[in-house]
Structures are given as C-alpha cells and as structure tokens.
C-alpha positions as CSV (number, residue, x, y, z in Angstrom):
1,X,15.4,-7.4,-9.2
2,X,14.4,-3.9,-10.4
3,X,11.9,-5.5,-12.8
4,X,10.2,-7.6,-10.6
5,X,10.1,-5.1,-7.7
6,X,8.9,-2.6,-10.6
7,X,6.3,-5.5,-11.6
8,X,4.9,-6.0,-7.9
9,X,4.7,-2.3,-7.6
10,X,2.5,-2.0,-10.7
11,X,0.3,-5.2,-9.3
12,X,-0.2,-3.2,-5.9
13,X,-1.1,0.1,-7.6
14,X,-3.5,-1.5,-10.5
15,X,-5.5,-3.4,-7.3
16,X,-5.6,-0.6,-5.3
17,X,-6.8,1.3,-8.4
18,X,-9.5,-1.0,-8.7
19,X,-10.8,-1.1,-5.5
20,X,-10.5,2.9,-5.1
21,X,-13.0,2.7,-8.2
22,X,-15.3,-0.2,-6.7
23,X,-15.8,2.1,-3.6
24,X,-15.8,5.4,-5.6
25,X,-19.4,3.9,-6.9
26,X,-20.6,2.8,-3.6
27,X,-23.5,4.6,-1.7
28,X,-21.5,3.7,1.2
29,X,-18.2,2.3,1.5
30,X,-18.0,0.4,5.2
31,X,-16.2,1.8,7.7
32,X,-14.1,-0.9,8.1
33,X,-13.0,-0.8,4.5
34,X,-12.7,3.1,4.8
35,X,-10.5,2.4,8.3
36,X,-8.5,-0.9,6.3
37,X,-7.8,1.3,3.2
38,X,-6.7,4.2,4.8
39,X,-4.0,2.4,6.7
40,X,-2.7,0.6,3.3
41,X,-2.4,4.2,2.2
42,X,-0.5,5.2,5.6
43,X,1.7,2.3,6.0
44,X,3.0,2.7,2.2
45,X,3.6,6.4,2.5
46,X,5.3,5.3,6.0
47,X,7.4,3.0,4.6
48,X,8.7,5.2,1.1
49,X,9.5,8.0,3.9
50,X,11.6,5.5,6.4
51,X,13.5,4.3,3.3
52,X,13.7,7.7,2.6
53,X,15.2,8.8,5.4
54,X,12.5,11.4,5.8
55,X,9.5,12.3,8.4
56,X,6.1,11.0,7.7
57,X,3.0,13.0,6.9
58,X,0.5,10.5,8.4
59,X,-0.7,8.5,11.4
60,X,-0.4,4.7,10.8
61,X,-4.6,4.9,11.3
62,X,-5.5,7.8,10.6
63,X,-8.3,8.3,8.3
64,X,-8.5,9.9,4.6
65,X,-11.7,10.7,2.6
66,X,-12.3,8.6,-0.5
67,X,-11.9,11.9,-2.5
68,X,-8.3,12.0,-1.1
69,X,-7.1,7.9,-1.8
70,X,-6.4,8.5,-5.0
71,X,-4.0,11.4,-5.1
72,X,-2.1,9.6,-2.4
73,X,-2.1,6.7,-3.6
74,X,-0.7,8.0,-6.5
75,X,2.2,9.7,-4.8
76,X,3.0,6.3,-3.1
77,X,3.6,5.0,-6.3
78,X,5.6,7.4,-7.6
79,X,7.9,7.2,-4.9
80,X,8.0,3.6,-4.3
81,X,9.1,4.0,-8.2
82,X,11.5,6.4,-7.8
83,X,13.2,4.5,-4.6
84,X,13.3,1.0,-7.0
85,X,14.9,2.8,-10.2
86,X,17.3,4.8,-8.6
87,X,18.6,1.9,-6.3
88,X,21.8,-0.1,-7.0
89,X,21.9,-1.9,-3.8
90,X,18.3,-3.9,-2.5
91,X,20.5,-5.9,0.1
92,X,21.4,-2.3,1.9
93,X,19.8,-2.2,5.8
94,X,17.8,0.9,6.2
95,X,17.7,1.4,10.0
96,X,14.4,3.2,11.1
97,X,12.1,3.5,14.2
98,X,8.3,1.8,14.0
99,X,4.7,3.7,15.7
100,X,6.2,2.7,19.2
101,X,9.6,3.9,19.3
102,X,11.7,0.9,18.7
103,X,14.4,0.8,16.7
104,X,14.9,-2.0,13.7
105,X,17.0,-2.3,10.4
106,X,15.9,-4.5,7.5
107,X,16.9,-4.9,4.2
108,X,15.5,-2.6,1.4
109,X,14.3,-5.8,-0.7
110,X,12.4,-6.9,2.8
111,X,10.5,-3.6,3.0
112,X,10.0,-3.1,-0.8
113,X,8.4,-6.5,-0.6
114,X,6.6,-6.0,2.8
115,X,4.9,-2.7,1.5
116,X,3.2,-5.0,-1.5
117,X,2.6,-8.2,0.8
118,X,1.0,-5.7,3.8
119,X,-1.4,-4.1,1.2
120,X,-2.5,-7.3,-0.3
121,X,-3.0,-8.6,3.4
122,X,-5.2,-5.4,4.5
123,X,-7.4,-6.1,1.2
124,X,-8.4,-9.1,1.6
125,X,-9.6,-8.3,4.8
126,X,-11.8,-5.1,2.9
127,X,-13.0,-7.6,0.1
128,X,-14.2,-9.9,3.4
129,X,-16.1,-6.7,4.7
130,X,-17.6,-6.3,1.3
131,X,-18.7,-9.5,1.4
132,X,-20.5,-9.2,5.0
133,X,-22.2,-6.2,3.8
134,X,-23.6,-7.8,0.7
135,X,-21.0,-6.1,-1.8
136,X,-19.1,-8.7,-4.5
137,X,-15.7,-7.5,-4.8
138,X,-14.0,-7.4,-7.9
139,X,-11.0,-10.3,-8.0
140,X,-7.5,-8.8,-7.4
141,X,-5.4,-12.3,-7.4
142,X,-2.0,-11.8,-8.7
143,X,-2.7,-14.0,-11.3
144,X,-6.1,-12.2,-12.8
145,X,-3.9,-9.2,-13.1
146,X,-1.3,-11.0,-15.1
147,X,-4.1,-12.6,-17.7
C-alpha cells in the first residue's frame, strides 16, 4: 500500500510540476486556471492538515500567486509523504469537519486517494481552459508519466 500511495503521490506532484512550469512561461495564465490551481493547492494542504489533526492555513478558494505554487506545492508533498511513510494503519477513520461545518469520518486510504483523484479532476478542467484560450497543454495521463 505504501508503495503505490508513495507512487500516486509522486504522479500528482510530477503533473502539478509540469503544469506549474507550463504557466510559469505564460504571458498570462487564465484566471480560471489561476482560480482551478489554487484550490488543488488548498484542498491538498486541507486534507494533509485534517489527517493531521491540525488547523488549516488556507481558504478552500482562496487564491495564491504563481510565484507562491511552487513552494506550497512542495510542502504538500512533503507532508502527504511524511503522513504515507510513517503510517501503519491506511484502514484507520480520521474524523474531521468539511468548509460547512459538517462532521464526516473516512478512511485514510479514501482521503490519500481522494487528494490525487481531486487534483487530477481540477486539471483537466485547467488543461480545458488552456485549450479555450488557444494554449496546448502538455499531456499529464497517468500513463505518459509512467513511459
């Protein structure tokens, strides 16, 4: 289990990467994108600090600078790391309270695989908006990263 969560973890952060670098070289990223990445960012960091047990440091929307996504991103990374290696148990419920208040409890495995499944939803929608606004995106399947 470590291995492939370790794996996923190291897909999510080598696509993120990339598209960190395809808007780094931009003129102008779209707001959209700017808006779609900065929530992959928030919701990660959201989840590692739930698991965590711990109080989060952003807003599910709120907005970062490009000159900020990396170091972030980074630190989600490290984290989600950190929580995978030093885990025995993926099957333990973490119980923890979403944006509105409510209550839930999932299993770690659930959430480790959420955080990956959420960021690849949210950039495929960016890769869309590139597309709208005349940009060709650089291909992040799963399976390109494992060629």
């Amino acid at each position: 289990m470590k291995g492939f969560l370790h794996q996923l973890f190291d897909y999510n952060f080598y696509c993120n990467k990339k598209l960190i670098e395809q808007c780094g070289t931009m003129k102008k990223v779209p707001k959209k994108s700017i808006t779609l990445f900065s929530h992959i960012l928030n919701a990660h960091h959201v989840w590692n600090q739930r698991i965590l047990g711990k109080p989060s440091e952003f807003l599910i929307w709120q907005e970062h600078d490009l000159d900020n996504w990396g170091d972030i991103h980074y630190e989600n990374q490290r984290t989600s790391f950190e929580i995978i290696t030093n885990t025995d148990d993926f099957s333990k419920r973490i119980d923890y309270e979403n944006s509105q208040g409510r209550t839930y409890a999932n299993e770690l495995k659930d959430i480790l695989f959420h955080i990956v499944n959420h960021s690849t939803h949210h950039r495929g929608q960016i890769l869309a908006n590139f597309r709208e606004k005349g940009v060709e995106p650089e291909a992040l399947d799963y399976i390109f990263y494992k060629r």
